[in-house]
C-alpha positions as CSV (number, residue, x, y, z in Angstrom):
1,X,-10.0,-36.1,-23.5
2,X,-7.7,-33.7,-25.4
3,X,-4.5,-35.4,-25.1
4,X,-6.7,-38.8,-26.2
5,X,-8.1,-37.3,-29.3
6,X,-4.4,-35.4,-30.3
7,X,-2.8,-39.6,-29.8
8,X,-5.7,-40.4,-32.6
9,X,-5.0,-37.4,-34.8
10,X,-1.1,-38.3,-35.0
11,X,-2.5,-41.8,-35.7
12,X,-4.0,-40.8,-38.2
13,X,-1.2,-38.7,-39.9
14,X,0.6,-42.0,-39.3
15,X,-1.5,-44.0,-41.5
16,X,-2.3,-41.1,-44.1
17,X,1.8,-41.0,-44.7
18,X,2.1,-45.1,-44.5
19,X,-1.1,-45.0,-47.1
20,X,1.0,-43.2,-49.7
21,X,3.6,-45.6,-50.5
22,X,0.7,-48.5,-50.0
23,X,-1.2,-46.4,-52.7
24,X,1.8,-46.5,-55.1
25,X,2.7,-50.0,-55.2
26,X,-0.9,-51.2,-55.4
27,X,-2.8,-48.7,-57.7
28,X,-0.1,-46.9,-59.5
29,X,2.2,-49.3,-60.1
30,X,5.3,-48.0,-58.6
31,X,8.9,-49.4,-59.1
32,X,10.7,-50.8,-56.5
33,X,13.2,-48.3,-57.0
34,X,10.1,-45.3,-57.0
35,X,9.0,-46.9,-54.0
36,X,12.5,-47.0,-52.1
37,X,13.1,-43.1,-53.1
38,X,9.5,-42.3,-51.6
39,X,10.3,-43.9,-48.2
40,X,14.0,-42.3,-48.0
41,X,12.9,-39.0,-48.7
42,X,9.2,-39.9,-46.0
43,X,12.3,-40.3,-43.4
44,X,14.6,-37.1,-44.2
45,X,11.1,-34.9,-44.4
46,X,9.5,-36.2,-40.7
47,X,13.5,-35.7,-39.6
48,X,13.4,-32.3,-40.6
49,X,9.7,-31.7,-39.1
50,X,11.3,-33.1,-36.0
51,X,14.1,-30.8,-36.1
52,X,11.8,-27.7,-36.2
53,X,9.7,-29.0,-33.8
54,X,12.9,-29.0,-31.6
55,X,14.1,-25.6,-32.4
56,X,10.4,-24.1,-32.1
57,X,9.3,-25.9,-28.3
58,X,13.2,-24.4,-27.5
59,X,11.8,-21.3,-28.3
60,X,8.6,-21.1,-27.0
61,X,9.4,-22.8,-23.5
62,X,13.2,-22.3,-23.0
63,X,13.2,-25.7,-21.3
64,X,16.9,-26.8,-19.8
65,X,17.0,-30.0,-21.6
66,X,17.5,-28.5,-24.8
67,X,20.9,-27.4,-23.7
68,X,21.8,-30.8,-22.6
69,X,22.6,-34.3,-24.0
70,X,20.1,-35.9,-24.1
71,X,20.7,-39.3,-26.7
72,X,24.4,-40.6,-26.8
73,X,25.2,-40.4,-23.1
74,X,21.9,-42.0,-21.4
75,X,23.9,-45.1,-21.5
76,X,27.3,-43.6,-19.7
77,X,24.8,-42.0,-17.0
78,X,23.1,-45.3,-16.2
79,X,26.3,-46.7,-16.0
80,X,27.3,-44.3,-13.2
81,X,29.6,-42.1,-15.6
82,X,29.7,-38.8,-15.7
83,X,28.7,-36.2,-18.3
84,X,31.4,-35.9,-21.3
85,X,32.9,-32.3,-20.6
86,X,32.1,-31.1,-24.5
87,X,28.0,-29.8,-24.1
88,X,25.9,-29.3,-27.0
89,X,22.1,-28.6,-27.7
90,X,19.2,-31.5,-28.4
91,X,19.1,-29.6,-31.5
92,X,22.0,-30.0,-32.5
93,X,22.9,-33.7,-31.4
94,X,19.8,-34.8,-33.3
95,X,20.1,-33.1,-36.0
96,X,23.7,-34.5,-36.6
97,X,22.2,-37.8,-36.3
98,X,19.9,-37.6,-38.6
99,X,21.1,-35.9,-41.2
100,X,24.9,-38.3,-41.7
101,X,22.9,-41.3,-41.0
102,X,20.2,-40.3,-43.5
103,X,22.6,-39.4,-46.2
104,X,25.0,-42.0,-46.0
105,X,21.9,-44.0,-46.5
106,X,21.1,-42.5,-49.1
107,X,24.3,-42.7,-51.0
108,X,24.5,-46.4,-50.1
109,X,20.5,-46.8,-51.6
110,X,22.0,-44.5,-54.8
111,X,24.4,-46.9,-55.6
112,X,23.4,-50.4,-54.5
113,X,20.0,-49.7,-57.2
114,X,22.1,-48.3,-59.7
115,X,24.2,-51.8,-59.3
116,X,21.0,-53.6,-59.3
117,X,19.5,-51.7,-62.5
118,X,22.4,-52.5,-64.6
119,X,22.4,-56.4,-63.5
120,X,18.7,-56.9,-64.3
121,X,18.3,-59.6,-66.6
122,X,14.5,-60.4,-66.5
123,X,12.0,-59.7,-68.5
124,X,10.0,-56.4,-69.1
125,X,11.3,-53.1,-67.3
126,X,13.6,-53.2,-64.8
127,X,12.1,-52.3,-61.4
128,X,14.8,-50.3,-60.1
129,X,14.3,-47.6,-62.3
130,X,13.3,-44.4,-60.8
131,X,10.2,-43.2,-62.9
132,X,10.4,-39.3,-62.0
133,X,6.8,-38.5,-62.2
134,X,5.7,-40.8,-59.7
135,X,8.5,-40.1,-56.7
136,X,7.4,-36.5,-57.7
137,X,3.8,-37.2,-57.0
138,X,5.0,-39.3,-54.0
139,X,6.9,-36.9,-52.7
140,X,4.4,-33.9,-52.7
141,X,1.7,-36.0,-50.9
142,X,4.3,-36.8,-48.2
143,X,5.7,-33.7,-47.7
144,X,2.1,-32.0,-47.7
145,X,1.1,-34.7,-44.6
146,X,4.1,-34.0,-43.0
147,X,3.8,-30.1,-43.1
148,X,0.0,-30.5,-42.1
149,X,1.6,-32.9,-38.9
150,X,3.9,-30.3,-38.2
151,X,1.2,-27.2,-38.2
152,X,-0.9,-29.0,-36.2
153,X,1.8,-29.9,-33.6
154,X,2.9,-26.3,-33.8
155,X,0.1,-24.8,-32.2
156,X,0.6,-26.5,-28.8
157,X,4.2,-27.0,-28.7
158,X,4.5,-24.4,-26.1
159,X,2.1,-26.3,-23.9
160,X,3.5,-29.8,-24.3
161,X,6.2,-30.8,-21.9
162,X,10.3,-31.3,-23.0
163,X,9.7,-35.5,-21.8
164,X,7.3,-35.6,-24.6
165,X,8.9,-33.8,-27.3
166,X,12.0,-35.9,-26.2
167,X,10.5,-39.4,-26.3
168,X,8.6,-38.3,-29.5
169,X,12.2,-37.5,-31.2
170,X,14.3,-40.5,-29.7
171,X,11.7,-43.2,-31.0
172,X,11.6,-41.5,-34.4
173,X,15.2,-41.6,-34.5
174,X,15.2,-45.3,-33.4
175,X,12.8,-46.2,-35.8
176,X,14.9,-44.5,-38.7
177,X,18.1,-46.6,-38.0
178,X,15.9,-49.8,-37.7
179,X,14.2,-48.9,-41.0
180,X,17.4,-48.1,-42.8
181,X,18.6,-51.5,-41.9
182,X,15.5,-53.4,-42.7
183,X,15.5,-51.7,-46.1
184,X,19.6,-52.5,-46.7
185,X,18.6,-56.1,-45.9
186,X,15.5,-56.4,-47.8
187,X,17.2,-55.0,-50.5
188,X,19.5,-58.2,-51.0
189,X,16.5,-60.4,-50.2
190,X,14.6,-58.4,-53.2
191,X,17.7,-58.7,-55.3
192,X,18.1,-63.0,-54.6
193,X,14.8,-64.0,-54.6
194,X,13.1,-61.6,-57.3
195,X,10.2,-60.8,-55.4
196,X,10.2,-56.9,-54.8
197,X,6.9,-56.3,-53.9
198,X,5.9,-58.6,-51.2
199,X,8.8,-57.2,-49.0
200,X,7.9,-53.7,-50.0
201,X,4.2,-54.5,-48.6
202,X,6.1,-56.2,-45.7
203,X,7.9,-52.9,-45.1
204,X,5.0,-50.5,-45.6
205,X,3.6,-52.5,-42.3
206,X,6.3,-52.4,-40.2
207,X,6.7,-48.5,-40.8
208,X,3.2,-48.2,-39.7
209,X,3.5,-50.4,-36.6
210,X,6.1,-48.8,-35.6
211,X,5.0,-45.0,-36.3
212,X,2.3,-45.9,-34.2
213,X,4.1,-46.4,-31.5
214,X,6.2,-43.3,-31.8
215,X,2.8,-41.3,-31.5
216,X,1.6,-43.4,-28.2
217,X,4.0,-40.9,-26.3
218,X,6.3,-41.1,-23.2
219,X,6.6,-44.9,-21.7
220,X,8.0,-44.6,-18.3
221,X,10.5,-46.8,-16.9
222,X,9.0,-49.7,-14.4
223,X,9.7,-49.2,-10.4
224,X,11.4,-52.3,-10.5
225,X,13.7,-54.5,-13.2
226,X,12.1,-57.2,-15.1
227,X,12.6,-60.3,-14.0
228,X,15.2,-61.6,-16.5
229,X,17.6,-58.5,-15.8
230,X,17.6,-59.3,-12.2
231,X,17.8,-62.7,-12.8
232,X,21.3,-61.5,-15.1
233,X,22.2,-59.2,-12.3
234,X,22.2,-61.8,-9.7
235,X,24.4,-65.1,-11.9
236,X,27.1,-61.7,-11.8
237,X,27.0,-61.3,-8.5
238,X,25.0,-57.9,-8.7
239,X,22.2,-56.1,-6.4
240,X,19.8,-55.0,-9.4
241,X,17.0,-53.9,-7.4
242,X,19.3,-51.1,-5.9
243,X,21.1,-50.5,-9.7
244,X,17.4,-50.2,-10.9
245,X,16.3,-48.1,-8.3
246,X,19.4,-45.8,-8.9
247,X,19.0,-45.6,-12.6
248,X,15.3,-44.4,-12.0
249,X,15.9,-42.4,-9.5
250,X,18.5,-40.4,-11.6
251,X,16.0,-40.3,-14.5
252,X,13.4,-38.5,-12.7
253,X,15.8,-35.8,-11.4
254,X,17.1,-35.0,-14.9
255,X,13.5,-35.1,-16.3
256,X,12.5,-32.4,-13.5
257,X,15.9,-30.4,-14.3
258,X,15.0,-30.8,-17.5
259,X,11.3,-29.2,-17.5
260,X,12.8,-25.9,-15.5
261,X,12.6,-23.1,-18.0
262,X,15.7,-20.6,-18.1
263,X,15.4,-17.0,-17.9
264,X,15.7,-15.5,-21.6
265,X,19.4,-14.4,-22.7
């Protein structure tokens, strides 16, 4: 019953953050450009709430996967590789992530609508320019849901298991690279075909959908492949059922060496 009604309340905050945007381009006529800001900034503020939710469960549980890898090797392991030598913290290898993939994204969005603002030749105001008031505005209201998420997640971080914090943080961060694309694309389609706002509705939907899905939680991987990768596995020759089961097998022992709490330094 509790962990049902906490899925609906991160729902919520889900919606409340998509609403803002929405909001802006519908009843307070937004730019493009406003509207692009607001979303970057959305994903660099729920990065950082992710990054303190990191550091604050490490504190408050001292669980072993935050000293491990736990995002750019899963493919190596299920490979049958070993671990690179060089260790680091979850912290820190999400963090990293987030924060060059987030400003390089920026930079890119910085310059490709100061290109576009310069080339607009239609008529009235150009809609990539930044009006300040309203990504001010914007801003506040998502960094006030976002701080109100993060409070509310912070008073039961020390009860909530490392596989949850850890799926919650790798679908955000899948999410953010999708988005970032999505937006780089869109941007060209806004720019050829003049119509900003119907792929900016179009975007606002897909960022719902798939925060959504972020707060539905851990998904756990099936006892058996699907049928099309065994199907794969057995034109090259390969036992998949055995490869399967070995993969899953090896997840479950990391995800029990990863709940063990160490003893404090």
């Amino acid at each position: 019953m509790v962990m049902a009604l906490g899925k609906w309340i991160h729902r919520a905050f889900v919606l409340a953050t998509s609403l803002v945007p929405l909001a802006g381009i519908l009843w307070f006529g937004w730019s493009a450009s406003t509207f692009l800001w607001v979303f970057w900034s959305e994903t660099l503020l729920s990065g950082t709430a992710n990054v303190v939710r990191i550091w604050l469960h490490r504190r408050f549980t001292r669980a072993r996967g935050h000293w491990r890898r736990q995002i750019d090797d899963s493919s190596k392991r299920a490979l049958g590789k070993e671990e690179p030598k060089p260790e680091t913290t979850f912290l820190a290898e999400y963090a990293t992530i987030l924060y060059v993939f987030t400003f390089a994204h920026g930079l890119f969005l910085g310059v490709f609508l100061m290109m576009l603002n310069q080339n607009w030749r239609g008529e009235g105001p150009s809609p990539w320019l930044v009006d300040v008031e309203s990504f001010r505005s914007g801003l506040l209201a998502v960094a006030g849901i976002t701080a109100l998420e993060l409070l509310y997640d912070a008073m039961s971080l020390g009860q909530q298991p490392f596989s949850w914090l850890k799926a919650r943080v790798q679908v955000a961060l899948g999410r953010v690279v999708i988005l970032h694309l999505v937006v780089i694309f869109g941007a060209f389609l806004m720019m050829r075909y003049e119509t900003p706002m119907s792929f900016l509705g179009i975007l606002v939907g897909l960022k719902a959908l798939m925060d959504l899905g972020a707060s539905a939680g851990p998904v756990e991987t099936p006892a058996k492949p699907p049928r099309w990768i065994a199907a794969l596995g057995k034109k090259q020759g390969l036992d998949m059922d055995r490869e399967w089961t070995r993969i899953v097998a090896d997840q479950k022992r990391r995800a029990e060496e990863d709940e063990e709490s160490l003893p404090a330094e």
